[in-house]
C-alpha positions in Angstrom: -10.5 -18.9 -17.4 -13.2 -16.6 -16.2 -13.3 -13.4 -18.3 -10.4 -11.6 -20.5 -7.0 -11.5 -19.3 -7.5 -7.5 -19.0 -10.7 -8.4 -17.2 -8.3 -10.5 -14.7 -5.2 -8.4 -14.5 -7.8 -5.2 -13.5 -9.3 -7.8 -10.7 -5.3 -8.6 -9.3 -3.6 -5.3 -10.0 -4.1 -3.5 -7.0 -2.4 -6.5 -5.1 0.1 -6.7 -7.4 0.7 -2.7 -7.2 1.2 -3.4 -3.3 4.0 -5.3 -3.4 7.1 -4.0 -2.6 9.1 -3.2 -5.7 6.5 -4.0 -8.1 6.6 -0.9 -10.3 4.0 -1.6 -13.3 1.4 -4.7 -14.3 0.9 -5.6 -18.1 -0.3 -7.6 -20.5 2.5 -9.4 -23.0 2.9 -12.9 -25.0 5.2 -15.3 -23.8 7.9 -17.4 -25.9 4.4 -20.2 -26.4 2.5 -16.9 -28.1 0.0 -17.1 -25.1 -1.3 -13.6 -24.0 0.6 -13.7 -20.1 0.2 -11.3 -17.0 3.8 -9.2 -17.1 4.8 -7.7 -13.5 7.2 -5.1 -13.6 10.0 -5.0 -10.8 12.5 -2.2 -10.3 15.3 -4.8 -9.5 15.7 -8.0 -8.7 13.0 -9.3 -5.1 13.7 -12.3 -4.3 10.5 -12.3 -1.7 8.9 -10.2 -3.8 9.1 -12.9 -6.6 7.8 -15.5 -4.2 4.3 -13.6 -3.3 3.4 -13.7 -7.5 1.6 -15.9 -8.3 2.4 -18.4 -11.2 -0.9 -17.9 -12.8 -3.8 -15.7 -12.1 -7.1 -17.5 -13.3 -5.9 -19.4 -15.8 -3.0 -16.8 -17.2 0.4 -17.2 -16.7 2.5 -14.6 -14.7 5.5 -13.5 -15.5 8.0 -11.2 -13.6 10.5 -9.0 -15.2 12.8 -6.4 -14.1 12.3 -3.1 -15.7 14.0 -0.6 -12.9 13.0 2.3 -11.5 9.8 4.3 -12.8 9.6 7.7 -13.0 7.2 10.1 -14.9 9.0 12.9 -17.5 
């Protein structure tokens, strides 16, 4: 792994951010208690799912729906 996972999810947000649907990218621990790369959908993408990566340096990716953003 090269560099902290905030270090890589700052590198790979902006392409994350592009994809359609993708409405926030975090940091989060999966099930194993490894640190993992969360990716925030506002409903279920099917091809959207497909373009994210398993892993991103090292750090495994995960996708979750979270619905639509919006600021309060």
């Amino acid at each position: 792994m090269d560099g902290t996972i905030r270090d890589v999810k700052a590198r790979h947000e902006q392409y994350l951010l592009s994809l359609p649907g993708v409405v926030s990218v975090g940091i989060g621990r999966g099930n194993d208690g490894r640190e993992e790369i969360v990716v925030g959908l506002d409903r279920p993408r099917p091809r959207t799912s497909r373009r994210i990566p398993a892993t991103l340096e090292g750090y495994p990716v995960r996708s979750d729906v979270r619905g639509r953003m919006r600021a309060l």
